[in-house]
Every structure is written in C-alpha cells, then in structure tokens.
GUDO-967598 format. One line per field, with one value per residue: residue in one letter; chain; x negated, y, z of N, C-alpha, C in turn. Coordinates in nm, 3 decimals, decimal comma, always signed. Each point is the difference from the previous one (the first is absolute). Layout:
<sites>
resn: [A/...]
chain: [A/...]
n_east: [X/...]
n_north: [Y/...]
n_up: [Z/...]
ca_east: [X/...]
ca_north: [Y/...]
ca_up: [Z/...]
c_east: [X/...]
c_north: [Y/...]
c_up: [Z/...]
</sites>
This chain:
<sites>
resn: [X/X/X/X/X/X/X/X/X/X/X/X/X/X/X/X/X/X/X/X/X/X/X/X/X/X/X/X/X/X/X/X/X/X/X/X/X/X/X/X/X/X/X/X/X/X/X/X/X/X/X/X/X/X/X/X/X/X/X/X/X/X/X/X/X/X/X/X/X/X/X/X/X/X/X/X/X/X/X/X/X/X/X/X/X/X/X/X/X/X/X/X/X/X/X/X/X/X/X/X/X/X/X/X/X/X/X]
chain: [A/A/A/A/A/A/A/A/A/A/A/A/A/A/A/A/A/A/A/A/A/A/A/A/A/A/A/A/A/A/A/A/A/A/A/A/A/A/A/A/A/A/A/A/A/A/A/A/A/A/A/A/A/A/A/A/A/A/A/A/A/A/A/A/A/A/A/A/A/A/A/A/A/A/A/A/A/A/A/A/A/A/A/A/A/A/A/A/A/A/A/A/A/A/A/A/A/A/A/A/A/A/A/A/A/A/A]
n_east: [+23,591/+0,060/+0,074/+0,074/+0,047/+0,109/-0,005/+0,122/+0,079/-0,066/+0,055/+0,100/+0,079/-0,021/+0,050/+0,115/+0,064/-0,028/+0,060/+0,081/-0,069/+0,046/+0,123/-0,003/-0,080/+0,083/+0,032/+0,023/-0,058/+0,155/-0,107/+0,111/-0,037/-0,026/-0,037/+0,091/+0,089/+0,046/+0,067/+0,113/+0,139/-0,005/-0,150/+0,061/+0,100/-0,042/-0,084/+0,096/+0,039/-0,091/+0,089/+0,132/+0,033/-0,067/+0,083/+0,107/-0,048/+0,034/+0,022/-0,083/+0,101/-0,018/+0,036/+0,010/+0,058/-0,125/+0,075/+0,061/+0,129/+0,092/+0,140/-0,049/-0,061/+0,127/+0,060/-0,107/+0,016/+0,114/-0,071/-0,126/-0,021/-0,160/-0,050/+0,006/-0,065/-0,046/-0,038/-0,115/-0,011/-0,027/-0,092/+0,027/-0,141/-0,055/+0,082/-0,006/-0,122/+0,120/+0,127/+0,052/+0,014/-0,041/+0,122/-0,065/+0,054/-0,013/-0,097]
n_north: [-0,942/-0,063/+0,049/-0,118/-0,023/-0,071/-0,097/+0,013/-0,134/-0,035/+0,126/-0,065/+0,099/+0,100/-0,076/-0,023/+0,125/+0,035/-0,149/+0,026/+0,132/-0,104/-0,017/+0,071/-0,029/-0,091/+0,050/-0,102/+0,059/+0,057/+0,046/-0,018/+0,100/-0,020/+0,176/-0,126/-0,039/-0,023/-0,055/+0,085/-0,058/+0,170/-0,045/-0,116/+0,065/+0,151/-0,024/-0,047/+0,110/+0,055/-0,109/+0,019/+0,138/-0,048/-0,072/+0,150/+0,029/-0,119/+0,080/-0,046/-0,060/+0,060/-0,026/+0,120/-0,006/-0,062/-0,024/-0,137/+0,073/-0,101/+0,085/+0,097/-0,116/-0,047/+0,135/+0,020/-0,179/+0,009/+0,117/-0,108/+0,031/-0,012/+0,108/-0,054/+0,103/-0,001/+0,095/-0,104/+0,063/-0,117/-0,048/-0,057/+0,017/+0,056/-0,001/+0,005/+0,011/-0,083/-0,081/+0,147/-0,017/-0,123/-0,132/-0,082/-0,089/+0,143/-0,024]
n_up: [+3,632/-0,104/+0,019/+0,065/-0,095/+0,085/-0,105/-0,053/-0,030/-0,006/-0,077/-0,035/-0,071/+0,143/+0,092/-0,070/-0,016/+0,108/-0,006/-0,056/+0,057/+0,087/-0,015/-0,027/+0,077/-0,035/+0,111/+0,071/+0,112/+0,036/+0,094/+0,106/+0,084/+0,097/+0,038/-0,037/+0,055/-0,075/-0,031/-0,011/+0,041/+0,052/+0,036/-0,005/-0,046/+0,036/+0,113/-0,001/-0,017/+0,094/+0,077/-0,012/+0,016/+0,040/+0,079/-0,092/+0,050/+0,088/+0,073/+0,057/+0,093/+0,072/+0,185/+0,041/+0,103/+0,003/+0,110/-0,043/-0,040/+0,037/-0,017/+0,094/+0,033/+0,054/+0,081/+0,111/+0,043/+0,026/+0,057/+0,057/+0,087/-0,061/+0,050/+0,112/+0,041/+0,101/+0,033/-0,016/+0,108/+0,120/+0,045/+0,071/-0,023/-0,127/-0,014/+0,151/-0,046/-0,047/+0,071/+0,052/-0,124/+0,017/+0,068/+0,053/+0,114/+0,012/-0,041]
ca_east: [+0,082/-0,088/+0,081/+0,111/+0,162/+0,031/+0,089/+0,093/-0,059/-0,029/+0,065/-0,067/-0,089/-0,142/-0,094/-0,053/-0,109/-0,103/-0,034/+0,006/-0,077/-0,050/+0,009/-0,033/-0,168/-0,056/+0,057/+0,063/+0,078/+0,061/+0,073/+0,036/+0,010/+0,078/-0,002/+0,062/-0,006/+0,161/+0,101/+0,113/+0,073/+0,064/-0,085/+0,032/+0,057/-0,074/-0,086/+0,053/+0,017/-0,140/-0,088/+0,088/-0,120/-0,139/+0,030/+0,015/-0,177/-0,081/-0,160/+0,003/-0,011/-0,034/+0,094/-0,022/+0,125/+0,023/+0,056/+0,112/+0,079/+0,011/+0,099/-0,052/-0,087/+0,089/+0,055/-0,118/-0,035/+0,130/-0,017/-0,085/-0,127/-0,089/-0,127/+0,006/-0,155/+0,000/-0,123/-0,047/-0,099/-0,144/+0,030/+0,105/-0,087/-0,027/+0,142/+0,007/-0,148/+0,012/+0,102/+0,056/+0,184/+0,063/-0,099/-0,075/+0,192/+0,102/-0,069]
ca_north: [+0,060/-0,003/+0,165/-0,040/+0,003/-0,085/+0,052/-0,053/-0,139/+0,047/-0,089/-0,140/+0,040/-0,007/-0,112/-0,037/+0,036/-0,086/-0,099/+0,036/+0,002/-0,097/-0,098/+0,106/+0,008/-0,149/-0,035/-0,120/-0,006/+0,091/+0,014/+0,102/+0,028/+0,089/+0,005/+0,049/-0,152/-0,096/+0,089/-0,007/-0,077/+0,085/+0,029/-0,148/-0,008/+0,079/-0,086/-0,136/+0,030/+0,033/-0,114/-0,025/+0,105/+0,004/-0,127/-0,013/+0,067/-0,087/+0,014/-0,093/+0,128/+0,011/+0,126/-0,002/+0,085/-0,008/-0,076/-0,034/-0,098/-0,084/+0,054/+0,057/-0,050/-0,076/+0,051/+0,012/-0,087/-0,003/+0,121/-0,022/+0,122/-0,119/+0,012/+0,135/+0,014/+0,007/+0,010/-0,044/+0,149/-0,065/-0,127/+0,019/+0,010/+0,161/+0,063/+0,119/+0,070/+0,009/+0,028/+0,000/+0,039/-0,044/-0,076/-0,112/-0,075/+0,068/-0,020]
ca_up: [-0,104/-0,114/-0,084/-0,131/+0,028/-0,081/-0,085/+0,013/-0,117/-0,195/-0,100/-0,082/-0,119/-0,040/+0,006/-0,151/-0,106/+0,022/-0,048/-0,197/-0,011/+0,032/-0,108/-0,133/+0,046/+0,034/+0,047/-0,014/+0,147/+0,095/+0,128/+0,069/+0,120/+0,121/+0,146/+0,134/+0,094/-0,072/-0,083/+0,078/-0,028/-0,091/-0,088/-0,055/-0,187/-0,090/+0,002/-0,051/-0,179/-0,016/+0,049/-0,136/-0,079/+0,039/-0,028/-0,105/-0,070/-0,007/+0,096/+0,141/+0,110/+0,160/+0,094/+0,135/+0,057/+0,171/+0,039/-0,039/+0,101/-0,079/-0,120/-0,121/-0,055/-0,136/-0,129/-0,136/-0,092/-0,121/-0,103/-0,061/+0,069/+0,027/+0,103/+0,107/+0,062/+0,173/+0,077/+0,125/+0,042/+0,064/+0,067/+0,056/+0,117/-0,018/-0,040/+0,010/-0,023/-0,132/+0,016/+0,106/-0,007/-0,002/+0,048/-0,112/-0,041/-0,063/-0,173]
c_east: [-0,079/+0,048/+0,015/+0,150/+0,074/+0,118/+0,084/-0,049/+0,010/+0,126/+0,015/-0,039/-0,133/-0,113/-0,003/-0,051/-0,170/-0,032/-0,028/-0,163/-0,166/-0,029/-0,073/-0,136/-0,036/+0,061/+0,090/+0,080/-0,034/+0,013/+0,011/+0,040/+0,102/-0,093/+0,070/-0,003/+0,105/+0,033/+0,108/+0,060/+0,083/-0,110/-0,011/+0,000/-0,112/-0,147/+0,035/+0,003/-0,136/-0,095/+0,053/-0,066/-0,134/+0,003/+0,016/-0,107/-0,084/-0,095/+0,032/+0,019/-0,060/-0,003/-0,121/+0,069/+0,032/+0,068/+0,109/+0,123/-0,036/+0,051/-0,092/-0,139/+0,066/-0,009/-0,114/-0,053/+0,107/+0,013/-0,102/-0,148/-0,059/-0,075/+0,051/-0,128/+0,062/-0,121/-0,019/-0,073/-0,086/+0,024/+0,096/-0,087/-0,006/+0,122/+0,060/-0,076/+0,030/+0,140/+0,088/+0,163/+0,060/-0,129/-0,060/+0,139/+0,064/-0,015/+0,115]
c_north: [+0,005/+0,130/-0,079/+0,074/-0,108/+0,008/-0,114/-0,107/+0,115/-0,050/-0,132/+0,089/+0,034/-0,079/-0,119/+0,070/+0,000/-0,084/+0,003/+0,031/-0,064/-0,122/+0,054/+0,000/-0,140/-0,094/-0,140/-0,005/+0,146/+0,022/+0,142/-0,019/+0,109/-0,036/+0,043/-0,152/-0,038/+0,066/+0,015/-0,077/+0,074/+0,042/-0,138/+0,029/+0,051/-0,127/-0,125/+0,066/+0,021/-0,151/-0,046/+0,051/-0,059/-0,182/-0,043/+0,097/-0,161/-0,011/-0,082/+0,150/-0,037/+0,117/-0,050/+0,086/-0,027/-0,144/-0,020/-0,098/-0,159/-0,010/+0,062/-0,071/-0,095/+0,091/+0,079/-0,097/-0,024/+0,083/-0,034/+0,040/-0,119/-0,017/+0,135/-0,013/-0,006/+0,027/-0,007/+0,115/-0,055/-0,087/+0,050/+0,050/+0,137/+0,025/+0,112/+0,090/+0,103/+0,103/+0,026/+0,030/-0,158/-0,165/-0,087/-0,073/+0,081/+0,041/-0,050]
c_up: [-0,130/-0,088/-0,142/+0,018/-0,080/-0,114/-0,066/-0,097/-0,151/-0,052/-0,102/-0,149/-0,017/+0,070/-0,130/-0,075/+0,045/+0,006/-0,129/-0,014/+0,057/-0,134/-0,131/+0,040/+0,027/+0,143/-0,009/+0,144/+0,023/+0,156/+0,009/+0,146/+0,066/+0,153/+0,115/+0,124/-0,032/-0,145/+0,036/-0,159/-0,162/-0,120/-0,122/-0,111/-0,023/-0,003/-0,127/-0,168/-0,009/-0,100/-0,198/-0,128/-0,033/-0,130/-0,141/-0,081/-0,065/+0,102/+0,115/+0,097/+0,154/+0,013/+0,130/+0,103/+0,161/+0,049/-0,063/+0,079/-0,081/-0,119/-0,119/-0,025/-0,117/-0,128/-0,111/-0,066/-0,088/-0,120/-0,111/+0,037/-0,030/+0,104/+0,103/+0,108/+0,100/+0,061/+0,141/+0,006/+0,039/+0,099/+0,170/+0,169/-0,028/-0,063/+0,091/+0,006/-0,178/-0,029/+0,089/-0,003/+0,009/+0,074/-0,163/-0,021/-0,075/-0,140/-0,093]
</sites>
C-alpha cells in the first residue's frame, strides 16, 4: 500500500493552463500522464482536447496512459499526439521480482 488515493483525469483547463505555463518557461514538448492500466473509452474527448489544447500552444505533445485498445491508438494519432511512452519495466526474467499486478505479456 503506497497511501495514495486515486484521483479522477485532471481537467483539460487546468492541465493547459499548465501547459501555458510550461510554454511560458521554454518548453517546446508537453507530456502528460495517467496511472492507471487503460484509459476507459469515456475518458477519450477530455484526453483528445488535452492532446488539441496543447497542439494549438504550438508545443509537441506526449501521453503516457497505460495500455491501449487499437481505436484508441487511432484516435490519439488523428488527434495529433506525436510521441506516446510505454514502459518497458525490465527484462522479462526479473519482471516478476519487479512487478506483481500484472504478467510481462500483459504490459
């Protein structure tokens, strides 16, 4: 138990206006994240104006958000997303030494 609590996607205003102030300090690329293992399907627009927002700042964006269906890997390159991370946690010998919520396939 890490005595997090989790909390709902950020709004898109003020995850721009934090961009704004990204941009306003030099900034040229925007990421943003989510911890959770997907995004659900109902979290899309807000993610997608995030990706819009961000887009018309001028700034290059990237997401990171867990596993993606196929759809929504379309629909974040249609939106424009440039770069999305994926993390490899470790090689597939110590992975469960590392990670136990989920297998190495299931990454």
């Amino acid at each position: 138990d890490t005595g997090l609590q989790a909390s709902k996607l950020m709004e898109v205003e003020k995850v721009l206006a934090e961009a704004r102030k990204a941009k306003e300090a030099g900034a040229t690329r925007y990421c943003m994240g989510a911890a959770w293992r997907e995004p659900k399907d109902r979290d899309m627009d807000m993610i997608c104006a995030m990706i819009e927002g961000v887009k018309e700042m001028g700034m290059e964006t990237c997401m990171t958000l867990g596993m993606l269906s196929g759809q929504q890997v379309h629909r974040l390159a249609q939106t424009g997303l440039d770069y999305y991370n994926h993390n490899v946690d470790t090689s597939e010998e110590y992975y469960p030494n590392v990670i136990s919520t989920r297998t190495y396939q299931d990454r």
